[in-house]
C-alpha positions in Angstrom: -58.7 -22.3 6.6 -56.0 -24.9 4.9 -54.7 -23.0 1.8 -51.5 -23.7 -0.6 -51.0 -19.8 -1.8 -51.7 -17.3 1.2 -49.3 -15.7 2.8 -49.3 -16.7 6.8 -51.0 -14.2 8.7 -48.1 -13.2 11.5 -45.5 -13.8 9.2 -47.2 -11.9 6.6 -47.2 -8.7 9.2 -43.3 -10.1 10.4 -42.5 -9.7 6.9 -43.9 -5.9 5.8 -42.2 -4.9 8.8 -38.9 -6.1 8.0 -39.3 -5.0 4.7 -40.6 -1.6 5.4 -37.6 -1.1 7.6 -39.5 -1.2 11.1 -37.7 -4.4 12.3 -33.7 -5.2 11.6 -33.2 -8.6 10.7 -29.5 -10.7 10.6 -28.7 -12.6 7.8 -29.8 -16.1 9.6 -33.6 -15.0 10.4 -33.6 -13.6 6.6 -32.4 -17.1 5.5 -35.2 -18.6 7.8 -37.3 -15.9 5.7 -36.4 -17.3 2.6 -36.8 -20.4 3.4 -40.9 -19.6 5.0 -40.9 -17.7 1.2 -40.5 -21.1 -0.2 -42.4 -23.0 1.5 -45.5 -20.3 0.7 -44.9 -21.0 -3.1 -44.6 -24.9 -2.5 -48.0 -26.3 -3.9 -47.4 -29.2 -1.4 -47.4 -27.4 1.6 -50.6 -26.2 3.2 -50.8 -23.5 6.2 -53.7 -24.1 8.5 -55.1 -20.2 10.1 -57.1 -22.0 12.7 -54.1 -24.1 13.9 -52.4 -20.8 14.7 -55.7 -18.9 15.9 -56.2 -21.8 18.2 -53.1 -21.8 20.1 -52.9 -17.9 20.1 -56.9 -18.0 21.8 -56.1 -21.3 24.2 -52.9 -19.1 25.6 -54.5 -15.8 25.9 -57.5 -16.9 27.4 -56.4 -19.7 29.6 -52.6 -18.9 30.9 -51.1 -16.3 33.0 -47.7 -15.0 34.3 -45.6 -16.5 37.1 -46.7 -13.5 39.0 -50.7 -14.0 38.0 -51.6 -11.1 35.2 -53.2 -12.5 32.4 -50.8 -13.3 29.3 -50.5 -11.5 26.4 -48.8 -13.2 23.3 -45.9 -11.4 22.4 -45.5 -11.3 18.5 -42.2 -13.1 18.6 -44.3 -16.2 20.4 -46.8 -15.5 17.6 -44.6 -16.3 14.6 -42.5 -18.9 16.2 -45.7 -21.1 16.9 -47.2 -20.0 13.7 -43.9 -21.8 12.1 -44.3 -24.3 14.0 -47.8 -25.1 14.1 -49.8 -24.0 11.3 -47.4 -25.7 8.4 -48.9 -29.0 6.8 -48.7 -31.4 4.3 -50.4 -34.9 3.0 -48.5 -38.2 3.5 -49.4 -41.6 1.6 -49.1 -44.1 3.9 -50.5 -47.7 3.5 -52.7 -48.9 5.9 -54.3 -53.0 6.5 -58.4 -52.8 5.6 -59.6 -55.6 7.6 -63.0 -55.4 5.7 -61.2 -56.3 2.5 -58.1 -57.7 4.3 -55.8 -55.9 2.0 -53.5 -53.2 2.2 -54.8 -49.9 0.7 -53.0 -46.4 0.4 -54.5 -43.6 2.8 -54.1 -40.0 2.4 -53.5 -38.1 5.9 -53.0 -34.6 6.9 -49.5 -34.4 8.5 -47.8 -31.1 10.5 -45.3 -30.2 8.7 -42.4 -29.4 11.3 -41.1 -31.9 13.7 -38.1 -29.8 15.4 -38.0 -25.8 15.9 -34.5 -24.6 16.7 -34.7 -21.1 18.6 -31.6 -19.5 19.4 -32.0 -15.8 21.1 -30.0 -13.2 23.4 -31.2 -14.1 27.0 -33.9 -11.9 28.8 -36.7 -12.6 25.5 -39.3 -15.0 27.8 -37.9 -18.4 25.7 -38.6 -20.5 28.7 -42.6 -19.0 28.9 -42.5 -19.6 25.1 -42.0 -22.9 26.3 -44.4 -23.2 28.7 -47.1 -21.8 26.3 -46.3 -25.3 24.0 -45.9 -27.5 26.5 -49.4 -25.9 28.2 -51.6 -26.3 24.4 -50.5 -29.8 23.8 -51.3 -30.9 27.4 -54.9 -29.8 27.0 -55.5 -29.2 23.4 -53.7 -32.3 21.5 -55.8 -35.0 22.9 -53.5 -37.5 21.6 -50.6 -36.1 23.0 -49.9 -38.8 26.3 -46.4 -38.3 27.7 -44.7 -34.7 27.3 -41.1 -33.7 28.7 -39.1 -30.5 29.5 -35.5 -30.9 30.1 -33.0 -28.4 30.9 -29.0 -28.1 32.2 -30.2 -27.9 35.8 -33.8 -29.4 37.4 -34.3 -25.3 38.6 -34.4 -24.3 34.6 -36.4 -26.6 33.9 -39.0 -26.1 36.7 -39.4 -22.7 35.0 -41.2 -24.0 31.8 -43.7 -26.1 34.3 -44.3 -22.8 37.0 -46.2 -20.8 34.9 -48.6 -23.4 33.9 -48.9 -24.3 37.6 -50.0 -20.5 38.5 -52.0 -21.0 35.7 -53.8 -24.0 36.7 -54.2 -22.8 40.1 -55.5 -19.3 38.8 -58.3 -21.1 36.2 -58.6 -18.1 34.5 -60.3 -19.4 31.4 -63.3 -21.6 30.6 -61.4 -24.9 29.9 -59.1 -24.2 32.9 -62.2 -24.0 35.2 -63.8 -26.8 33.7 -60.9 -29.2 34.5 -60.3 -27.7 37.7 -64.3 -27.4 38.7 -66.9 -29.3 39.4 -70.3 -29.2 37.6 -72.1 -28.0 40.5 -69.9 -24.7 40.2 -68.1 -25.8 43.7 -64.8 -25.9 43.2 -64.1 -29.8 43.1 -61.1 -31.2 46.1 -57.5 -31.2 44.5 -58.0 -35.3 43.9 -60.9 -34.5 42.3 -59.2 -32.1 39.6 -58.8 -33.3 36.3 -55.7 -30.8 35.5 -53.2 -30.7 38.2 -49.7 -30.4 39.3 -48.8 -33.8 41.2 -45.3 -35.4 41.9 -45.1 -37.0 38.8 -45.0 -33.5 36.9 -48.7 -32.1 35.3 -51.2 -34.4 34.5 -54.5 -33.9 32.6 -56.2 -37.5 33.8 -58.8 -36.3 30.6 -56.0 -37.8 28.4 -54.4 -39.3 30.7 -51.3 -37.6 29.5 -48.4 -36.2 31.5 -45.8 -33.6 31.4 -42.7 -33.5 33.7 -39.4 -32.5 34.1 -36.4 -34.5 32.9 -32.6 -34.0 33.5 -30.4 -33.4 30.7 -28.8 -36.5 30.5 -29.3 -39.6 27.3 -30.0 -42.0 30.1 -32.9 -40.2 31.6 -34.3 -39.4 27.9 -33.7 -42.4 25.9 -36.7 -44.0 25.4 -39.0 -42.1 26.5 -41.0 -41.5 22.9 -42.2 -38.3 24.2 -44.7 -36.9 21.8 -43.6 -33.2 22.9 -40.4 -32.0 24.5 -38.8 -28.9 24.9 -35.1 -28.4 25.8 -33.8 -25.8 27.5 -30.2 -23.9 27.3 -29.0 -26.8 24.8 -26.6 -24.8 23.8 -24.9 -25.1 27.5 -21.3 -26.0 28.5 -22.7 -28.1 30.8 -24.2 -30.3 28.0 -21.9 -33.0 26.7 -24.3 -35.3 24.5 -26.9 -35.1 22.1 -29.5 -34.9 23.9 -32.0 -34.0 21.3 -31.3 -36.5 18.7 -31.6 -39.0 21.6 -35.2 -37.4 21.9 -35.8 -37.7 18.4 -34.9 -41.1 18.0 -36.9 -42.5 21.2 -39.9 -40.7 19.2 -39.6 -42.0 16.1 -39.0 -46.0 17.6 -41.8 -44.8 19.2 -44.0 -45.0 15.9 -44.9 -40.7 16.0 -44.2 -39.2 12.8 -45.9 -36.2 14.6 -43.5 -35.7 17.6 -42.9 -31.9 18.6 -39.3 -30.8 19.1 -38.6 -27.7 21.0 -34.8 -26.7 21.5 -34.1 -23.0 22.5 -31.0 -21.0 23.9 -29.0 -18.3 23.8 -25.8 -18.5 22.5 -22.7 -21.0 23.8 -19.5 -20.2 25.2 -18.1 -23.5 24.9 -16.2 -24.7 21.8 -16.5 -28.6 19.9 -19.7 -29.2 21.7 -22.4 -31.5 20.6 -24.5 -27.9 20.1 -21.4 -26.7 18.1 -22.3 -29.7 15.9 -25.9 -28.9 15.8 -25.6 -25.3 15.1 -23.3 -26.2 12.0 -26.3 -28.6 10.8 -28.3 -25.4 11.2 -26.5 -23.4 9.3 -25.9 -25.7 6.3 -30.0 -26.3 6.4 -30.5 -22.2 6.3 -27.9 -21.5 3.7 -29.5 -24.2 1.3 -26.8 -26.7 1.7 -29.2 -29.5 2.1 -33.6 -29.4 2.2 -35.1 -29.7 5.4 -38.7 -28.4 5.8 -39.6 -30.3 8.7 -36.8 -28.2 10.7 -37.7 -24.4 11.9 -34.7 -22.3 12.8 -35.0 -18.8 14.3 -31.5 -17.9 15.0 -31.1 -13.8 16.3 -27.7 -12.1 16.5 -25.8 -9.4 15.6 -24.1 -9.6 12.0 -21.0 -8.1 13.5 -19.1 -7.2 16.6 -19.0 -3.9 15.2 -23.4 -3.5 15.8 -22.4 -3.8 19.7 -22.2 0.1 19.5 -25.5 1.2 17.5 -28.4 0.4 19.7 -30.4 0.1 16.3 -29.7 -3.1 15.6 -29.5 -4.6 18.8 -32.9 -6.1 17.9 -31.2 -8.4 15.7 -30.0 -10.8 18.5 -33.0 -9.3 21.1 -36.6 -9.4 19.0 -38.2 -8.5 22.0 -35.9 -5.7 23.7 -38.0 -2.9 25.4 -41.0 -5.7 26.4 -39.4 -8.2 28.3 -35.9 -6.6 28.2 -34.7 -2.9 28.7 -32.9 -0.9 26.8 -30.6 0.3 30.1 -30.2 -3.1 30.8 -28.9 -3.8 27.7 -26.8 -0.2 27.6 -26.0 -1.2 31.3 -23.9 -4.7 29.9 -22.0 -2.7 27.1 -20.9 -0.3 29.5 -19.7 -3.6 31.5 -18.3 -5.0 29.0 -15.9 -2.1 28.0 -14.9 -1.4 32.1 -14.4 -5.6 32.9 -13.2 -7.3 30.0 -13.4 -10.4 31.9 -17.5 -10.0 31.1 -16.8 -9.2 27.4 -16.9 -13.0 26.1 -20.7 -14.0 28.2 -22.2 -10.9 27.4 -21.1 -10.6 23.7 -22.7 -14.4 23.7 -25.8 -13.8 25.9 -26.8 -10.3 24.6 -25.9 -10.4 21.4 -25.7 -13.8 20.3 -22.4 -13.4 18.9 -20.4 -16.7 19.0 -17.5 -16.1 21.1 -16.2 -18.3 24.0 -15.4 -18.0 27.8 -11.5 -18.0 27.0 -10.0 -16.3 24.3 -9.7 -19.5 21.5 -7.1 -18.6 19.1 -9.0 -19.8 16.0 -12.3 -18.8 15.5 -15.4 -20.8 14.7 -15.6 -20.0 11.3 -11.8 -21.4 10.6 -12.1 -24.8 12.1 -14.5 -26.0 9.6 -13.5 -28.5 7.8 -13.0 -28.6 3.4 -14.2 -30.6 0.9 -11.9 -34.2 0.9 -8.3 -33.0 -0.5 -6.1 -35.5 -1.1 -2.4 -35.0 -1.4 -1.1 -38.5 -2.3 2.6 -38.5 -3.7 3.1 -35.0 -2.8 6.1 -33.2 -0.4 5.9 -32.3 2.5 6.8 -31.2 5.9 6.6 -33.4 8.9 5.4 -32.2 12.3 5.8 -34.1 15.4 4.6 -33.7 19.2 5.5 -36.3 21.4 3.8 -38.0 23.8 4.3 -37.6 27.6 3.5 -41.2 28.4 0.2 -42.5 27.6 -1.2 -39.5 26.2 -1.5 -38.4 22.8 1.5 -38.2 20.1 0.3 -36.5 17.2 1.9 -36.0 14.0 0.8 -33.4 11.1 1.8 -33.3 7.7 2.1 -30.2 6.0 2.1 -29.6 1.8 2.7 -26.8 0.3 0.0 -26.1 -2.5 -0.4 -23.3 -5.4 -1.0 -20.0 -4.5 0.0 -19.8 -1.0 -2.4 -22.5 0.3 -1.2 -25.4 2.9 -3.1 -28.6 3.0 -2.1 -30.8 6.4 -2.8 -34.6 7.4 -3.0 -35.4 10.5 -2.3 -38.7 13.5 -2.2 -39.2 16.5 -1.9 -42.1 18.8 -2.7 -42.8 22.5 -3.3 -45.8 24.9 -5.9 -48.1 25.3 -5.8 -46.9 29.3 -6.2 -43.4 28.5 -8.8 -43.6 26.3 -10.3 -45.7 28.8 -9.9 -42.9 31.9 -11.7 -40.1 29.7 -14.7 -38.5 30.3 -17.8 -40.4 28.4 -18.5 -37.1 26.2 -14.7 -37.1 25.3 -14.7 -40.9 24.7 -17.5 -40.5 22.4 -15.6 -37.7 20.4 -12.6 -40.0 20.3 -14.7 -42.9 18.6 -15.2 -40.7 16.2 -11.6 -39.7 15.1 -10.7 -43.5 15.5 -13.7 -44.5 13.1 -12.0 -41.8 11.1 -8.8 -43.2 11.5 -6.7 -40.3 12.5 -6.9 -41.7 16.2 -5.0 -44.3 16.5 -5.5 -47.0 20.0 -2.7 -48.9 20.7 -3.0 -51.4 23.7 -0.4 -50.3 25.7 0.1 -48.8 29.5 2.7 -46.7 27.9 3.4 -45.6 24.1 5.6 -47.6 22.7 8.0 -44.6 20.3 8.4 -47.9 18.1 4.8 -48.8 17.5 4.4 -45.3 16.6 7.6 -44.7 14.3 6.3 -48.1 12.8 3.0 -46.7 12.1 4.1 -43.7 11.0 6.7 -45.1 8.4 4.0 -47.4 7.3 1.2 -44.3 6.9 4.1 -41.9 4.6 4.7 -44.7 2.3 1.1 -45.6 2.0 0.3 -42.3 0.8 4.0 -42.0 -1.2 4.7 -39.0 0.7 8.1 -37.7 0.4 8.9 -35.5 3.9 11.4 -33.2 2.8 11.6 -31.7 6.2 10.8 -32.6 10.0 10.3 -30.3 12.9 9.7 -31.8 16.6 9.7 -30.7 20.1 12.5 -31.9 21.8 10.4 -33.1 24.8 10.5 -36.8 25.0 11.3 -37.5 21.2 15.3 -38.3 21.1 14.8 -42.1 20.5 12.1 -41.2 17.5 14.6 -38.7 16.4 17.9 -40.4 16.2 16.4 -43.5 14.8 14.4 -41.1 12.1 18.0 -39.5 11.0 19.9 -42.7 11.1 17.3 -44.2 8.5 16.6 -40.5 6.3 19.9 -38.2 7.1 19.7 -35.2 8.9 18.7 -32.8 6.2 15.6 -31.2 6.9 15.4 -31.9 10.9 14.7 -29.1 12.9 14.2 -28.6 16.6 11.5 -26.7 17.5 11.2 -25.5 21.3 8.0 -24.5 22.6 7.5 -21.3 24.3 6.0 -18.0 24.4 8.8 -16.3 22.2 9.0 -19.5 19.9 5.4 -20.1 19.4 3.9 -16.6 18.5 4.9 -16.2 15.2 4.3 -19.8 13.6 1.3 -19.9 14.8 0.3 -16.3 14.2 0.8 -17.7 10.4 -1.3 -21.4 11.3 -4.0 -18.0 12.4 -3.8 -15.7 9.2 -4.1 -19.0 6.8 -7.0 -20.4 8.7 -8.5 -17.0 8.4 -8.2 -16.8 4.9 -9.0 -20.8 4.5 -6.3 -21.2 2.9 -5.2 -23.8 5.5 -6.7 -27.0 3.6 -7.9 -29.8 5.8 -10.5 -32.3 5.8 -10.0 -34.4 9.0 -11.9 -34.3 12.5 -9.1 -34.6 14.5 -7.5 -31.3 13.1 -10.6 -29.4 13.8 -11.0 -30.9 17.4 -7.3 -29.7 17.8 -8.1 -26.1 16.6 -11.4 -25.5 18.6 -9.6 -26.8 21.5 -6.5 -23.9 21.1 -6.4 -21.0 23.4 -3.5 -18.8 23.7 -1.4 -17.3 26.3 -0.1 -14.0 26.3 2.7 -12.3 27.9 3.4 -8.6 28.3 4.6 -8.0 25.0 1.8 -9.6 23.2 3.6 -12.7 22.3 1.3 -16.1 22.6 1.6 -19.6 23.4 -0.9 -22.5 22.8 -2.6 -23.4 25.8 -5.8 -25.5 26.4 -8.7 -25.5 28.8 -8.9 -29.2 30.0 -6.6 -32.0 30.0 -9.1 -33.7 27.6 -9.1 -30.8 25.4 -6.4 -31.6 22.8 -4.8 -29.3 21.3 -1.3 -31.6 20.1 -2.2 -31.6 16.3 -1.9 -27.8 16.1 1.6 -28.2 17.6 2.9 -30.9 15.7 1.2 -28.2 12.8 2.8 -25.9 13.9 6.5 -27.5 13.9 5.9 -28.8 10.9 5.7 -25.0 9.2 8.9 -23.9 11.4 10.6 -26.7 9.8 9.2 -25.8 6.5 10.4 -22.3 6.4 14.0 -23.5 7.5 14.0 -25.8 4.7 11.9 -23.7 1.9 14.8 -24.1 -0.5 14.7 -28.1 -0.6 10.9 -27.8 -2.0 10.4 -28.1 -5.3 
């Protein structure tokens, strides 16, 4: 039944038991919550109780396990697909009459959702959740044609297609064992089969539609206008592009404004990723920041680090804990955790959902985000400066002092044509995003040139009537820059800063508690690439250095930040 005002059935029992205190919920599934809320009391938007009842009686009925027992929905799979599926709307869209051979406006029924977003602690059946999708629009959607499942590796992604296999060569329901029978009750030869696994992938010859696996990579998507696709650990280190706009895109060139999207994981370990990006879109969409209705996002985990230690809300990040995942096993990782703290980072991430990475990061998610546009024309300031070893990057950061206690910073850095050129494609990509933003600056040089750059940068501080009361550098490689920077502005204000363990800690222990406060003002890519690249060294005494993972990883702004606020406190007196 297609109704504007009732409440959807398993969200409706989803919803009493949160309310009633049966089920703990994190603040990003009761922003999803909200946002379901809304959609109920939108006059415009239509939930359809057969579209859910069908895929709930096609799955029972028809699928089964890997191992061969018969499938049971769990209610998590209930309520995802019921967001998913069951949501509708009208769409005017003008259509050519050839009777009248005019255009005339036509009315049409429309699903509502295009992407679902599900991010959950591993161990919750996400991949059969999958399979049940990928298994209803196969069979059910008869105008579904090509379908995809993509994941990090071929192996996870063979296990959305193996439990449609089993269930295909099981035919445990009617429509199974009329695609995979013959009329005379004889079983029909495999040829013969009109739903079967071949080497293309699955194919329903019915249809004529087809469902195979895919590798994770934008050349082996692009273009394939899938009508369904489901993407597997996107939320990988492994995955350096955007896999699932690429998806999108093909889809929508293709001409379906009814495409299915299917992205799940549990949570990263990997800073500044493409799903880093994503998730932030996520957020802003949940919070309210900007109307998306076409977007489902179920995103579990714990509220705090802190819920680790109360089993009681471990069903935050693990809806489905005690089905498909024990409460020992779970028990059996904290215990881990605590006795290797080598383990601490994946689990925390993979049970929990809690954002944290695979090395210890020195600033957190949270304070790499960027602020509203600040602009800090005419202002003083001090001048950072890390020079470049060659053809890589020499960055510079400017650093302004602001009303109660804040510090905004500007940042630039330059490298070579022939670096840029020698990087990774995901890295390259990243870069032409700084360069469009024009804190990246390409020179087309084999090796910097410390006079293109002290050009550039002369040119950049009087463009923006900056007056740098104060200059701190690391000595490595910067006397030329240097001597000709004090020859043209005096030496007042210059300070050397050496880099080092004993050196380092406290500056940047400052850089830490102002970006944890954000009262470190900055609006610029580059500076946030910088700070999500940052890990630390420590020594014995619990002094840190900045380190970084990969040579691509930069992490030069944050220095040259970071010389610029040594120089600053040596020269707080000249500051007006």
């Amino acid at each position: 039944m297609l109704s504007n005002k009732v409440v959807p059935n398993e969200y409706g029992r989803f919803r009493d038991a949160v309310l009633n205190g049966e089920i703990p919920v994190c603040e990003t599934i009761s922003m999803q919550m909200n946002r379901i809320d809304d959609d109920i009391a939108n006059p415009d938007f239509y939930y359809d109780s057969q579209a859910i009842q069908g895929y709930i009686d096609f799955c029972e009925n028809e699928l089964t396990l890997t191992d061969g027992t018969d499938l049971t929905l769990l209610p998590t799979f209930r309520l995802w697909a019921e967001d998913l599926l069951a949501w509708y709307h009208y769409v005017d869209k003008k259509v050519y009459d050839p009777v009248s051979g005019k255009f005339k406006i036509v009315r049409t029924k429309q699903r509502l959702r295009n992407k679902q977003y599900l991010i959950i602690a591993r161990g919750n059946s996400k991949s059969l959740y999958e399979t049940t999708l990928q298994a209803y629009f196969l069979t059910i959607d008869t105008s579904t044609t090509h379908q995809v499942t993509t994941a990090p590796t071929m192996k996870q992604a063979q296990e959305v297609i193996q439990p449609l296999s089993t269930a295909i060569s099981r035919s445990r329901g009617p429509l199974f064992k009329a695609l995979t029978q013959g009329d005379n009750k004889s079983r029909m030869t495999y040829s013969q089969s009109k739903l079967a696994s071949t080497k293309k992938g699955i194919e329903n010859k019915i249809t004529n539609s087809l469902l195979e696996i895919r590798p994770m990579r934008m050349d082996k998507l692009q273009g394939l206008r899938s009508k369904v696709a489901t993407v597997d650990e996107w939320l990988s280190g492994d995955v350096k592009e955007d896999v699932i706009g690429a998806l999108e895109q093909s889809a929508a060139k293709g001409g379906m404004d009814d495409y299915v999207i299917v992205a799940v994981s549990s949570e990263g370990t990997v800073r500044d990723s493409v799903g880093d990006t994503i998730k932030m879109e996520l957020l802003s969409i949940l919070r309210g920041d900007y109307y998306d209705p076409h977007t489902s996002i179920w995103y579990y985990r714990l509220d705090d680090v802190k819920e680790v230690a109360n089993p009681d809300m471990w069903m935050k990040a693990s809806p489905n804990i005690g089905i498909t995942v024990s409460w020992e096993a779970y028990q059996r990782d904290v215990e881990r955790a605590e006795a290797n703290p080598a383990t601490r980072n994946d689990i925390l991430a993979k049970r929990f959902g809690i954002p944290v990475e695979g090395h210890t990061y020195f600033f957190t998610y949270e304070e790499t985000q960027l602020h509203n546009p600040v602009n800090f024309d005419g202002l003083d300031c001090s001048m950072g400066m890390d020079a470049s070893q060659g053809d890589d990057f020499w960055a510079f950061s400017w650093l302004f002092p602001l009303s109660h206690g804040r510090m905004g910073v500007k940042v630039r850095s330059y490298i070579t044509k022939r670096k840029y050129l020698k990087q990774p494609t995901a890295t390259r990509q990243k870069f032409d995003e700084l360069i469009a933003e024009g804190t990246l600056i390409v020179f087309d040089e084999v090796i910097l040139d410390w006079q293109d750059v002290y050009e550039d940068v002369i040119e950049y501080i009087f463009s923006h009537d900056w007056n740098v009361v104060s200059f701190g550098f690391d000595p490595y490689n910067a006397s030329a820059f240097v001597e000709r920077w004090i020859n043209e502005n005096g030496e007042i204000g210059v300070v050397k800063v050496k880099q080092g363990v004993r050196t380092e800690s406290v500056p940047l222990g400052e850089l830490k508690a102002l970006a944890s406060e954000r009262m470190l003002i900055f609006d610029e890519e580059t500076m946030k690439f910088s700070m999500g690249n940052s890990i630390v060294i420590q020594d014995n005494n619990g002094n840190f250095k900045l380190n970084k993972m990969r040579a691509e990883d930069k992490i030069d702004n944050v220095a040259s930040t970071m010389d610029a606020l040594v120089a600053f406190k040596e020269n707080k007196e000249h500051f007006l």
